[in-house]
C-alpha positions in Angstrom: 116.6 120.3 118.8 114.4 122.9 116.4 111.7 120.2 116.7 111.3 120.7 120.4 107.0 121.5 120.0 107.0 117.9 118.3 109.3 116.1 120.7 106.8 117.4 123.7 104.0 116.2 121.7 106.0 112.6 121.6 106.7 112.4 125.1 103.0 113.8 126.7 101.4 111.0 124.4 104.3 108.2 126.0 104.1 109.2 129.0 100.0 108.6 129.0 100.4 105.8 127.2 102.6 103.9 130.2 100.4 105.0 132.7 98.2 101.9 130.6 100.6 99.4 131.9 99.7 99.6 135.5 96.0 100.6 135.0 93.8 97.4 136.6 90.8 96.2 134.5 88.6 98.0 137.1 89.3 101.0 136.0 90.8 100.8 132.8 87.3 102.0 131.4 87.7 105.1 133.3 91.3 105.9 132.4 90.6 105.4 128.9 87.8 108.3 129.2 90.4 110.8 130.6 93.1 109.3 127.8 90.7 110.7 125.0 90.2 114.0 126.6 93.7 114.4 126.3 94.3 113.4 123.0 91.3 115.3 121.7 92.8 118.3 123.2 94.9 118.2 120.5 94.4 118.7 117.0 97.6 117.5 115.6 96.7 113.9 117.4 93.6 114.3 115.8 94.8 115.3 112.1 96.9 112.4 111.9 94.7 109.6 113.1 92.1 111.5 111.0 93.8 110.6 107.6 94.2 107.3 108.6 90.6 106.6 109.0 90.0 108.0 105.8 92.2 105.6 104.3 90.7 102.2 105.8 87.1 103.2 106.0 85.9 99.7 106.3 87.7 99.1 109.4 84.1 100.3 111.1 82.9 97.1 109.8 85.8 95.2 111.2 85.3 96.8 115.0 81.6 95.6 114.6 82.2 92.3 114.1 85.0 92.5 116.6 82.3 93.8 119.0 80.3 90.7 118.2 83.0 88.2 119.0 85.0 87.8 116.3 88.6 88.1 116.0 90.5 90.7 113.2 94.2 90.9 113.1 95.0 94.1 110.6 96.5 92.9 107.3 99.0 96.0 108.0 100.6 97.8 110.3 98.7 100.7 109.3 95.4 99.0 109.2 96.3 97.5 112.8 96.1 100.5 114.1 93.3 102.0 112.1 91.6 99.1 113.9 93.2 99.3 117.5 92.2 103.3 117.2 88.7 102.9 116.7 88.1 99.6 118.9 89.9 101.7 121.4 87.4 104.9 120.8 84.7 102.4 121.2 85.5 100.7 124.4 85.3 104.6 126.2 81.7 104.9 125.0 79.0 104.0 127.6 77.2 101.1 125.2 80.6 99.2 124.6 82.1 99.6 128.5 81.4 96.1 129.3 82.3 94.6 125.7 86.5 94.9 128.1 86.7 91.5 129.4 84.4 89.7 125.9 87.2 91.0 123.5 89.7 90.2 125.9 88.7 86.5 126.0 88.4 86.3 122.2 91.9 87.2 121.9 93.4 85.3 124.4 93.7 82.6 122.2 96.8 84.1 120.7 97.9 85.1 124.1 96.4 82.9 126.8 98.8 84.2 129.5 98.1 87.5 129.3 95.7 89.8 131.6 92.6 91.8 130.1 94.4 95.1 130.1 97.4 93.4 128.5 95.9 92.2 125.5 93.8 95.2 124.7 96.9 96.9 124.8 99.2 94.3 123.0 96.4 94.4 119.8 94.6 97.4 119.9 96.2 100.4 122.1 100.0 99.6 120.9 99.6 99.9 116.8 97.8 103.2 117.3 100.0 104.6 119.8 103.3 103.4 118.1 101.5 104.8 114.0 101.3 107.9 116.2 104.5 107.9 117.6 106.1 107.4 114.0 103.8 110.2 112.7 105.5 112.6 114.7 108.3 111.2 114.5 108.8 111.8 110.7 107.6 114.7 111.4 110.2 115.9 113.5 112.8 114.8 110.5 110.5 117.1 108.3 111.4 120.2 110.7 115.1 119.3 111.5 115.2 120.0 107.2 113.2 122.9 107.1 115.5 124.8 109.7 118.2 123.3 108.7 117.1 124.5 104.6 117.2 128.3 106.1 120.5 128.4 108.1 122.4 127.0 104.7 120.3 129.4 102.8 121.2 132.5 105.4 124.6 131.5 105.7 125.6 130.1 102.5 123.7 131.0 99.7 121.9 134.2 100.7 123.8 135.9 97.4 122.5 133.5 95.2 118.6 133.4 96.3 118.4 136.9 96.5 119.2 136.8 92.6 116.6 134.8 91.5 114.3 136.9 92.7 114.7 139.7 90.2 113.0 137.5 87.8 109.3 138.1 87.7 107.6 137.3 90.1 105.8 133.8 90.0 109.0 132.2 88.2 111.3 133.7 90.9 109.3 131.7 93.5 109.7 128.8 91.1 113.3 128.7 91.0 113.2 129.3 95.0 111.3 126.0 95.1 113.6 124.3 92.6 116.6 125.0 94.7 114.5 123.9 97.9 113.5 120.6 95.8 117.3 120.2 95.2 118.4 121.1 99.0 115.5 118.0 100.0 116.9 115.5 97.4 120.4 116.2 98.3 119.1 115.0 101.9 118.0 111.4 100.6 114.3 112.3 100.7 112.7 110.7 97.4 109.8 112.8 95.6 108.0 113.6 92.8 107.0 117.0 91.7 103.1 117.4 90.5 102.8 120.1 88.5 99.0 120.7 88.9 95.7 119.5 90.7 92.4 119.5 90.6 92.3 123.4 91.9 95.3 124.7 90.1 98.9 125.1 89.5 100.6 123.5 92.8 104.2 125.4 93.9 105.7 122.7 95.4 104.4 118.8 96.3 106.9 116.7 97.4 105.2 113.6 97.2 107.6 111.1 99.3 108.1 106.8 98.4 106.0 106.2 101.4 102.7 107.7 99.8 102.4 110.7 102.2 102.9 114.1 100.4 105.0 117.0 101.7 102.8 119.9 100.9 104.8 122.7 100.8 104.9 126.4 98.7 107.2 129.1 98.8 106.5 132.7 98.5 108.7 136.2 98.4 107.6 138.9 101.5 109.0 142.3 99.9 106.9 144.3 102.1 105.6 146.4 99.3 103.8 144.1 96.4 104.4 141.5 97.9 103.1 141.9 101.7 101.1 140.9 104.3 97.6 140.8 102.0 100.1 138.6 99.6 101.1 136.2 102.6 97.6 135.9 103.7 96.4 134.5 100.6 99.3 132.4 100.5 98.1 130.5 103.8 95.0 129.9 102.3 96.3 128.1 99.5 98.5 125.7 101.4 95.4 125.3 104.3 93.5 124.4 100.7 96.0 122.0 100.1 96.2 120.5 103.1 92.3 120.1 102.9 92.2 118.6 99.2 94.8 115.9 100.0 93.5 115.4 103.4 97.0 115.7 105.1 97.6 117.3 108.7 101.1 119.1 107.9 101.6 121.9 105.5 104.5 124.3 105.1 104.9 127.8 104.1 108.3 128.8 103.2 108.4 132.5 103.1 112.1 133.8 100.9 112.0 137.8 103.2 113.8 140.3 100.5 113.6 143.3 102.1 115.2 144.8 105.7 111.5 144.7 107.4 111.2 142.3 110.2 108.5 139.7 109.5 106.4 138.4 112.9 103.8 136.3 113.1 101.5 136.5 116.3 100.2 133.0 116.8 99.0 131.3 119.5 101.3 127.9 119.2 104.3 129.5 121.2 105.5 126.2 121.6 107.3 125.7 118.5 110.4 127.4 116.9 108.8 127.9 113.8 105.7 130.0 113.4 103.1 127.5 113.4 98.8 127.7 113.1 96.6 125.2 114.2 93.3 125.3 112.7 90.5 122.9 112.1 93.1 119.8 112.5 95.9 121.2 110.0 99.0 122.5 111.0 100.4 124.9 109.2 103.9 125.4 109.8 105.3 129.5 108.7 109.3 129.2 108.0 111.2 132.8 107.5 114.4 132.2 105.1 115.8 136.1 105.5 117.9 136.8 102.2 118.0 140.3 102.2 121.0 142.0 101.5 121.6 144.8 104.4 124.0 147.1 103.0 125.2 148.3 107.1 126.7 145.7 110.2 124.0 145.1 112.2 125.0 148.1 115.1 124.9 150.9 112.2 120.5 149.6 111.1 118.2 151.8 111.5 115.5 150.4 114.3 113.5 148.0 113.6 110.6 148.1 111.6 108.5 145.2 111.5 105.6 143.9 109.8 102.7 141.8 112.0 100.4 139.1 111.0 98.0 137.7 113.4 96.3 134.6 113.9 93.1 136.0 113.3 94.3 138.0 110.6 95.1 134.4 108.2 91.8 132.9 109.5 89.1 135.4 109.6 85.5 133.9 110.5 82.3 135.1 108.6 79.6 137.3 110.2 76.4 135.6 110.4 
């Protein structure tokens, strides 16, 4: 599967996540500490849960009063485990450790049979975990597309692409995007195209029925005019993106046009596509080659290849 980086990230959070079921209440605390290194080792964990904080900000009220002794049961799946994630977050802090077995016996009341781990896991840990889980599960869908958007393009319509671009430039990229819009609604997925925001003209926003955007922009890499300087500036825009709708993906869908190999050096080696992780956005870097290579492949001249580094789309500021 092409979304191999995103099943691993699936199945290291499961596999932590059982290890819950056998934990006693003795130390569950402590458990729960080395659970949140983990997960804070990562920033796509932290992106996603991240956005959905942002969107049920008074769920710090709820966890207080649910610190006090009362009982909240999440009016939403999504606010369940807005809730369960911070109560969770809470428990692993010093000044809450013993607050286990209070909560515990508030909320037996719904299920008197059950043991204290149990039912901090049955309202709390599970609608976080399984909000995650469905995260990355959608967006492993996302990437399945995307790779499977390039080998139709490569295979099938290389011709065609490679036409459109010998309009000028910014509406060649357009009609790139309008046949990636069409290759996304021929797969079922529903969106709406916003043609501007707050910033600027927006290449492509997919905005899906379930409320979370696709935030995606294609560019041309000619090698010439359009290089690595043009590609660099084009990460930025797409990390702005990701930043002014406060979403954790973002895509880059780069149309190649000339025989130049493009590389990026990044340090997620993980993952089939290209992909940068930086300040808890991931920015995934898709290559759709459409050049037209006049020679079979044994009669090309050696490769010549064009590098971008990590450090090269995110360059810090001397003090």
């Amino acid at each position: 599967m092409h979304s191999q980086a995103v099943q691993n990230l699936r199945y290291k959070l499961q596999k932590r996540i059982q290890k819950f079921d056998t934990v006693d209440p003795s130390s569950f605390i402590l458990y729960l500490k080395y659970f949140w290194i983990f997960f804070d080792s990562n920033p796509t964990y932290i992106g996603i849960m991240d956005l959905l904080i942002s969107r049920y900000p008074e769920t710090e009220n709820v966890i207080t009063d649910i610190l006090n002794g009362k009982n909240w049961v999440g009016a939403s799946e999504e606010e369940a485990a807005a809730i369960g994630y911070r109560l969770v977050r809470k428990l692993s802090e010093p000044a809450y450790e013993n607050h286990l077995t209070k909560i515990a016996q508030v909320y037996a009341q719904f299920k008197s049979t059950a043991k204290i781990t149990e039912i901090i896991r049955i309202f709390f840990l599970n609608p976080f975990y399984e909000y995650l889980d469905e995260q990355l599960d959608d967006q492993r869908f996302t990437l399945n597309l995307l790779i499977r958007y390039k080998h139709r393009s490569e295979w099938f319509h290389r011709d065609h692409l490679l036409g459109l671009t010998k309009s000028e430039s910014r509406i060649a990229e357009k009609l790139l995007a309008l046949d990636f819009y069409s290759y996304l609604h021929d797969q079922g997925l529903d969106f709406t195209i916003e043609p501007s925001s707050l910033s600027g003209e927006i290449d492509i926003i997919a905005a899906q029925g379930s409320g979370d955007p696709l935030l995606a922009d294609a560019k041309i890499f000619d090698a010439d005019h359009r290089s690595k300087s043009y590609l660099r500036k084009a990460f930025n825009q797409i990390y702005t993106y990701t930043q002014q709708y406060n979403e954790p993906f973002g895509y880059l869908v780069i149309f190649k046009i000339t025989d130049r190999d493009l590389c990026f050096s990044v340090s997620s080696k993980a993952f089939t596509v290209p992909t940068v992780v930086y300040n808890h956005k991931t920015i995934f870097l898709l290559t759709i080659d459409i050049c037209s290579y006049p020679k079979p492949v044994s009669q090309r001249n050696p490769l010549k290849t064009v590098t971008i580094t990590e450090e090269e789309l995110i360059q810090p500021m001397e003090d």
